[in-house]
C-alpha positions as CSV (number, residue, x, y, z in Angstrom):
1,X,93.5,95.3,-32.8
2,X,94.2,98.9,-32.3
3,X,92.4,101.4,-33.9
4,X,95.1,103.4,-36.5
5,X,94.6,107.2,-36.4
6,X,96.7,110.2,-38.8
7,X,96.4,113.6,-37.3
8,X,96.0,116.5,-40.4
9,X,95.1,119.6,-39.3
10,X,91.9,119.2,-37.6
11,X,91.0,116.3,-39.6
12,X,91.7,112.8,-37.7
13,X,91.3,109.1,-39.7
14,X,90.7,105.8,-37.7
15,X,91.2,102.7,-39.6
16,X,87.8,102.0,-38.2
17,X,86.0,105.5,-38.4
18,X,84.9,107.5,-40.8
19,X,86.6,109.4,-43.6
20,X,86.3,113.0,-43.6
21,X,87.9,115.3,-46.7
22,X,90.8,116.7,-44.9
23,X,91.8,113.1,-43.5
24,X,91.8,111.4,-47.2
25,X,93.9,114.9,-47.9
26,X,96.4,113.5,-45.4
27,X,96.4,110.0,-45.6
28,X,97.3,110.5,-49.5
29,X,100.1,112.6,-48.8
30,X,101.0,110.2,-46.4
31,X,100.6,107.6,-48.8
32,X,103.3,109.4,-51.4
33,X,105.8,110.7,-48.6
34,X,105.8,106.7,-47.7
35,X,106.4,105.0,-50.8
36,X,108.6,108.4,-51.5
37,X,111.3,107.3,-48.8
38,X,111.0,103.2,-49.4
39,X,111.8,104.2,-53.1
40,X,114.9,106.2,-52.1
41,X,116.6,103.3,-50.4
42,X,119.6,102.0,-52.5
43,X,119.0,98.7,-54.1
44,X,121.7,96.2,-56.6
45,X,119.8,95.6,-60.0
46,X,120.0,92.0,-60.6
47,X,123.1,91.4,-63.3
48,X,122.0,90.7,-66.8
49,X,123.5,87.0,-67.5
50,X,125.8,86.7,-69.7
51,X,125.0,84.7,-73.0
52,X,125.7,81.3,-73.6
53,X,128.7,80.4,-75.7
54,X,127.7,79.4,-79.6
55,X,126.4,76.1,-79.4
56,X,127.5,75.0,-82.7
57,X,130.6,74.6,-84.2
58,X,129.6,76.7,-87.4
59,X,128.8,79.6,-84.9
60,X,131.7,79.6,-82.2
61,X,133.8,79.7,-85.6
62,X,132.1,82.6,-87.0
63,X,133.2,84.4,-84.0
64,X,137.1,84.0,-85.1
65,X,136.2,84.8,-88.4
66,X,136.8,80.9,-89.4
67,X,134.8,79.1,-91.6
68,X,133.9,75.3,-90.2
69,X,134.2,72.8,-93.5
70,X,133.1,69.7,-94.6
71,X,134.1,67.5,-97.5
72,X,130.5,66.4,-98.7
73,X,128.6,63.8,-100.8
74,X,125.5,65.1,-102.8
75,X,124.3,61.2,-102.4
76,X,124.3,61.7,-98.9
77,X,121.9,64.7,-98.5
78,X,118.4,62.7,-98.6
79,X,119.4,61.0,-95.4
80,X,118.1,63.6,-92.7
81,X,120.6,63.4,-90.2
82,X,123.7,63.8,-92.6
83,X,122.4,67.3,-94.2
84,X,120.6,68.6,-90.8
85,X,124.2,67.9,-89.0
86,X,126.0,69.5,-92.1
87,X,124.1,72.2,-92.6
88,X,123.9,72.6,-88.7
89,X,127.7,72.4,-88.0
90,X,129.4,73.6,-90.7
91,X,129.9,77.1,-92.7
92,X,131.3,75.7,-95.9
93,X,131.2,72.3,-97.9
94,X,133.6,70.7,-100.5
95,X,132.9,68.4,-103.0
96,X,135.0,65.2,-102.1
97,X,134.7,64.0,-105.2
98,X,132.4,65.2,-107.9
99,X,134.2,67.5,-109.0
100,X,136.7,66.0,-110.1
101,X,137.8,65.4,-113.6
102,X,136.7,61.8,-114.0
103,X,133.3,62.2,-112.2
104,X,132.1,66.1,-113.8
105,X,133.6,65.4,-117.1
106,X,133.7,61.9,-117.8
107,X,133.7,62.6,-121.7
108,X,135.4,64.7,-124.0
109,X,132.2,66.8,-124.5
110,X,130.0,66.0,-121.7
111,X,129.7,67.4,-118.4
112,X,127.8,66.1,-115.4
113,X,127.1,68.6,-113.4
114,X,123.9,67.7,-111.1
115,X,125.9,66.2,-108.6
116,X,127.9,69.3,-107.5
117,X,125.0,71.5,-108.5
118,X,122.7,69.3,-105.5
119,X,125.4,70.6,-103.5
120,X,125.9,74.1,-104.4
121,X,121.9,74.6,-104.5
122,X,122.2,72.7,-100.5
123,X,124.9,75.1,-99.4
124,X,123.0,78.1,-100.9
125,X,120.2,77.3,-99.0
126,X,121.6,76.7,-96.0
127,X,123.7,79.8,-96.1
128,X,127.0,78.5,-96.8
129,X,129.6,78.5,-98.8
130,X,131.6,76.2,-101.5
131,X,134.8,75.3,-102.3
132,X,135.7,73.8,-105.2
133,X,137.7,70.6,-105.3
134,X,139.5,70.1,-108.3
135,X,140.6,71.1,-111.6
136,X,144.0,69.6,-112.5
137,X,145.1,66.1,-110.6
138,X,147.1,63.4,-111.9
139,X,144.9,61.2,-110.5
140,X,141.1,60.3,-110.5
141,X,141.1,61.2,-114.7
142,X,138.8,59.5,-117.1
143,X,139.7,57.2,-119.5
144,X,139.6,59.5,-122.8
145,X,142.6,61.3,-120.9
146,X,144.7,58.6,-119.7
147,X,143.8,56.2,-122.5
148,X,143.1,58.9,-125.8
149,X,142.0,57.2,-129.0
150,X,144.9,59.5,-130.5
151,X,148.4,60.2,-128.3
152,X,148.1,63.7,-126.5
153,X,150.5,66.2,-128.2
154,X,151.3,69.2,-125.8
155,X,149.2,71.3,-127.6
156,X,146.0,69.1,-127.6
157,X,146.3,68.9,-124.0
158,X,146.4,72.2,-123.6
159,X,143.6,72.7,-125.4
160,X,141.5,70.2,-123.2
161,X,142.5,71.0,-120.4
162,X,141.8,74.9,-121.1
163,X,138.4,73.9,-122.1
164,X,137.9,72.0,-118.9
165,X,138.7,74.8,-116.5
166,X,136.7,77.6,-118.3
167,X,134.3,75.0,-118.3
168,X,134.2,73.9,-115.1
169,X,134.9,77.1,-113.4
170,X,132.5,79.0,-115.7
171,X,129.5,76.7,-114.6
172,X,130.0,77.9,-110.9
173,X,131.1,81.3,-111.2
174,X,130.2,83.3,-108.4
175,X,128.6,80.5,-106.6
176,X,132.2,78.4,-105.6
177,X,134.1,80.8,-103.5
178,X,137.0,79.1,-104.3
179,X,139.0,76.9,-106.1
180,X,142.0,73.8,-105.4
181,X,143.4,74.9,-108.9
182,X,146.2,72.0,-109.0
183,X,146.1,69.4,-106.6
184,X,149.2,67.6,-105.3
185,X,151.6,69.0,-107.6
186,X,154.8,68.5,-105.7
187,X,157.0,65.2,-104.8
188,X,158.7,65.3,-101.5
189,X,161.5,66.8,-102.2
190,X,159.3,69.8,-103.2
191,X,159.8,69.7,-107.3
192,X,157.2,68.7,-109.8
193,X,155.9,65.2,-109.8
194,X,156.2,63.7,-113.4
195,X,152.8,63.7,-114.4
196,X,150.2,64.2,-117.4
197,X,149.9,67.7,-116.8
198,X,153.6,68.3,-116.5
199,X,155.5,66.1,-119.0
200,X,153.9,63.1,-120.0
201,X,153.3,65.2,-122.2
202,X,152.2,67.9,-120.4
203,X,150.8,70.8,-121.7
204,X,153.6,72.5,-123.0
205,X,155.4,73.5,-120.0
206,X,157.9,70.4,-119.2
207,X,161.0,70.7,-117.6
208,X,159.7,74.5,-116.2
209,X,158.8,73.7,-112.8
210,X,155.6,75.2,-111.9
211,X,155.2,77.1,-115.2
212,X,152.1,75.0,-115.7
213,X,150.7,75.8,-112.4
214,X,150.8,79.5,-113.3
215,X,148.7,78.3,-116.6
216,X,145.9,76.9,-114.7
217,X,145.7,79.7,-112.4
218,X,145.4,82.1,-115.2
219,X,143.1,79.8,-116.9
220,X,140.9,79.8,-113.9
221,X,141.1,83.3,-112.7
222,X,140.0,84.1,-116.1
223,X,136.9,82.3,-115.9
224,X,136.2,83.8,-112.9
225,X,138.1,86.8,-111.5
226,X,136.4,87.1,-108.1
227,X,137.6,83.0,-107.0
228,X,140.2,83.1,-104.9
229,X,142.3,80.1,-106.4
230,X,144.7,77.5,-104.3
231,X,147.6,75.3,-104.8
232,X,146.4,71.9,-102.6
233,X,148.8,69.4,-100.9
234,X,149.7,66.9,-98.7
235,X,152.8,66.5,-96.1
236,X,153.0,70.3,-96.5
237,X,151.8,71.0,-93.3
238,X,154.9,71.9,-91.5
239,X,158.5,73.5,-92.5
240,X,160.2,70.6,-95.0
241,X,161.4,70.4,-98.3
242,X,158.0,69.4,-99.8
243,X,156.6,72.5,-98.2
244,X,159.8,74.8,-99.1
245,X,159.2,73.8,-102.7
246,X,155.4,75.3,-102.3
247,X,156.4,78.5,-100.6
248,X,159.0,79.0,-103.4
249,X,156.4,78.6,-106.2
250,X,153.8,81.0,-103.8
251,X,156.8,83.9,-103.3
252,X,157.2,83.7,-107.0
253,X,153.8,84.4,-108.2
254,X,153.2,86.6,-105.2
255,X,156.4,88.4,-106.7
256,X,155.4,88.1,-110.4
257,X,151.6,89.1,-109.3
258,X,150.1,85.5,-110.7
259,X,146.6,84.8,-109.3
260,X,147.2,83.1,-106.6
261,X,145.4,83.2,-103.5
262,X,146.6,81.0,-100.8
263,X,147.6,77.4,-100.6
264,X,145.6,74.4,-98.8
265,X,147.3,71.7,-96.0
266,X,145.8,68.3,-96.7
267,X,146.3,67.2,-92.8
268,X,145.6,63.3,-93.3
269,X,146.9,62.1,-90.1
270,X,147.4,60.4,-87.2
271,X,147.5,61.5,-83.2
272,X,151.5,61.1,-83.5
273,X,151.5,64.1,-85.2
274,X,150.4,66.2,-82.4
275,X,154.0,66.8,-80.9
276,X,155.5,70.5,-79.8
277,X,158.2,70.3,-82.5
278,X,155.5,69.8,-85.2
279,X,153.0,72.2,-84.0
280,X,155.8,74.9,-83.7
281,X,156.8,74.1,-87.2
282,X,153.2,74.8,-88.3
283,X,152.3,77.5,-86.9
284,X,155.6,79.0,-88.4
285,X,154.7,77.1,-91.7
286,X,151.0,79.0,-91.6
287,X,153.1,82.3,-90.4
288,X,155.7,82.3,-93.5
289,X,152.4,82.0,-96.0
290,X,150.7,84.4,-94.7
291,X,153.6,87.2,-94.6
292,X,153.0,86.4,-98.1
293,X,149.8,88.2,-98.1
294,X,148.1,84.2,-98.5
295,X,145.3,82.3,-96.9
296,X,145.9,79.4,-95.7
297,X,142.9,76.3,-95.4
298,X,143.5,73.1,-93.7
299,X,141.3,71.7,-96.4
300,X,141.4,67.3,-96.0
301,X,141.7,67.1,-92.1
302,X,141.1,63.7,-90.4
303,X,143.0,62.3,-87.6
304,X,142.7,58.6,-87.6
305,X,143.1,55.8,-85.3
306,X,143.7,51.7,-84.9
307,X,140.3,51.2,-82.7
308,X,137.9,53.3,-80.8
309,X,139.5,52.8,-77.4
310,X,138.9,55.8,-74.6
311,X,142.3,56.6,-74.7
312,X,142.4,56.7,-78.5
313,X,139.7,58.9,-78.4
314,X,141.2,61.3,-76.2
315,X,144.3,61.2,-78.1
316,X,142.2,62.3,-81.2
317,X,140.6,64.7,-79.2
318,X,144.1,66.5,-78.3
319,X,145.2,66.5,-81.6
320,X,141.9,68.2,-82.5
321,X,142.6,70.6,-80.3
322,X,146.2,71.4,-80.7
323,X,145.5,72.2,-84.4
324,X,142.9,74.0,-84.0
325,X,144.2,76.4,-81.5
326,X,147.0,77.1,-83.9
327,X,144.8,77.6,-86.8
328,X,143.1,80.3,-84.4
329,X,146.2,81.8,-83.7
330,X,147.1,82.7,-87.0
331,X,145.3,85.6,-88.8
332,X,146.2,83.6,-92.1
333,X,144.6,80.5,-91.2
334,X,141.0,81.3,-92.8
335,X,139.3,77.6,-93.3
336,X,139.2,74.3,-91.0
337,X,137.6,71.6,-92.7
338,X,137.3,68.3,-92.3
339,X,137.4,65.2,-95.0
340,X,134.1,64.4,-94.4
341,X,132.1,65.0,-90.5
342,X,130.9,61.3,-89.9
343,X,133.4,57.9,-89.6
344,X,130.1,56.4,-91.1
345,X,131.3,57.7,-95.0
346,X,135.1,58.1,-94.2
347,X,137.4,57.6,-96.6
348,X,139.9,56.3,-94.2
349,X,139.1,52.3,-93.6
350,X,139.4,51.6,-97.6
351,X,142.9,53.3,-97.8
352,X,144.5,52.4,-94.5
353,X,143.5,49.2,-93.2
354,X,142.9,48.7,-89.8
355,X,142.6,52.3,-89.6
356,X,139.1,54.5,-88.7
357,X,137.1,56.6,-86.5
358,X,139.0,59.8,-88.2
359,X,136.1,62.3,-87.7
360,X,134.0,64.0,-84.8
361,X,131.0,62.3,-85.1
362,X,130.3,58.6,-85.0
363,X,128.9,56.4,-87.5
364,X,125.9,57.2,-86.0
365,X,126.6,60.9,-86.0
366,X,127.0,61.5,-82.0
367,X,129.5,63.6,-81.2
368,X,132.6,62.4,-80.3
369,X,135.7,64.0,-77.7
370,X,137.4,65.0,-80.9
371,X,133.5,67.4,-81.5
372,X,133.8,69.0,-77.9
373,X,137.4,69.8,-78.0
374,X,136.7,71.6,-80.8
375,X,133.9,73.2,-79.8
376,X,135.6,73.9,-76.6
377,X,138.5,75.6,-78.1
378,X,136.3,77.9,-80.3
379,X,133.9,79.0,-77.6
């Protein structure tokens, strides 16, 4: 090896010799100048990596500003993998049914209320929120209203059903967001059904169109002035006379300044509704509501099919898809939410045999193409 000498001055340094003042002088200032000009070399700082996309579809939502909801069972919520993928997943829950009138007042003077409260304290501590599902239907009514120990008069119904929504809505104020006010109101043609509510009696509105709709929402805003209060319906969701008859009754309170807030799209269906002409007819649907000044909330969505084949999976999965990039598309279109997450508790084999797998997850709550097309589409 040779020996490694820097000259300073008089002062001399060999790797192998001694170290004299003026030589440790020099090989420091040698030292600096060295690491002085490696330093001043240009180098590329290694890129920051981007983060990844929201993992969850309660997250890549959040970033449209769309809340991710579930119709939900308080029954349910002991079983670990049903509230972790709830409260995981989704932004907002609904009652599917226990708040309804049947099931939270199921006597004239009692109210049962732990239920929906199960749920509301579940969504509060999970950070979400709750929408109320609902408080005047035709259908799902206990027996002291469809079968009264003394005939309704107009004015007794009014009265009990005035009671019921201040009630009702009173319980939950500032905890349910949001309220399906009158559910399913309209026939196809887009005038009133004939109905308890309506004219059989009704509550003293019969033969004025939506004049009792207008009552409720009064009623319910007055219980609880921050709600945001809907009209809910099905085959409404795109441009037809069921749906004309809804945006009439929304332009005239809108005009007439009655509390309404927006109306919900039911969206039980099949892939066959995934066309061009009926996604056009949506999104214009969405677009006419929301010139309004309106939300709109696809509020009962499942898309469901005759067997789990791969190809009727993938259709499902489309049809996911397709409606949620219009949803996205539309500043109006506020809340996507599901009837139910799970085909394990669907709703769909009782009422349409042969018919299932509606949801995004599996009985056994894996996710399904219908989850990642969704989840695609949002991130």
């Amino acid at each position: 090896m040779h020996a490694l000498k820097v000259s300073f001055g008089s002062a001399a340094l060999s790797r192998g010799g001694a170290l004299m003042p003026g030589a440790a002088l020099a090989l420091f200032v040698a030292a600096g100048l060295a690491g002085c000009s490696s330093g001043s070399s240009s180098s590329t700082p290694t890129p920051t990596p981007p983060p990844p996309p929201p993992a969850t579809l309660r997250l890549a939502a959040q970033t449209h500003n769309v809340l991710m909801g579930s119709a939900a069972d308080s029954g349910y919520l002991s079983e670990s993998l049903y509230a972790s993928t709830l409260s995981t997943e989704y932004s907002q829950l609904e009652p599917e049914n226990e708040m309804k009138f049947g099931l939270i007042h199921p006597e004239p003077t009692t109210y049962a209320y732990a239920g929906p409260d199960a749920l509301v304290a579940f969504a509060q501590a999970n950070g979400m929120k709750v929408r109320g599902h609902n408080l005047v239907w035709d259908s799902q009514l206990p027996d002291w209203v469809t079968a009264p120990t003394s005939p309704w008069t107009p004015a007794t119904l009014n009265a009990a059903l005035s009671d019921h929504i201040a009630n009702v809505v009173g319980h939950y104020k500032g905890e349910v967001y949001a309220w399906d006010v009158v559910n399913e109101p309209f026939d196809g043609n887009g005038n009133i059904r004939s109905q308890i509510w309506y004219d059989s009696p009704g509550i003293g509105y019969a033969g004025q169109g939506t004049k009792f709709i207008e009552q409720a929402l009064n009623w319910a805003h007055a219980a609880d002035p921050a709600a945001k209060l809907f009209v809910n319906d099905y085959s409404v969701e795109t441009e037809n006379a069921k749906s004309d008859g809804m945006y009439a009754m929304a332009q005239d309170f809108v005009n007439r300044g009655v509390p309404l807030s927006g109306v919900g799209l039911e969206f039980h269906i099949d892939p066959t509704f995934d066309t061009a002409s009926n996604l056009n007819s949506l999104s214009q649907n969405i677009q006419r509501f929301g010139a309004l000044g309106l939300e709109v909330h696809i509020t009962e969505l499942d898309v469901r099919l005759p067997d789990d084949t791969t190809a009727s999976l993938t259709a499902q999965a489309q049809t996911y898809k397709d409606l949620i990039n219009v949803c996205l598309a539309q500043k109006a279109c506020t809340v996507f939410q599901t009837w139910g997450f799970t085909d394990k508790y669907s709703w769909i084999p009782s009422f349409f045999p042969g018919y299932g797998w509606a949801l995004p997850f599996d009985e056994n709550y894996a996710k399904k193409p219908a989850y990642t097309s969704l989840l695609t589409a949002l991130q």
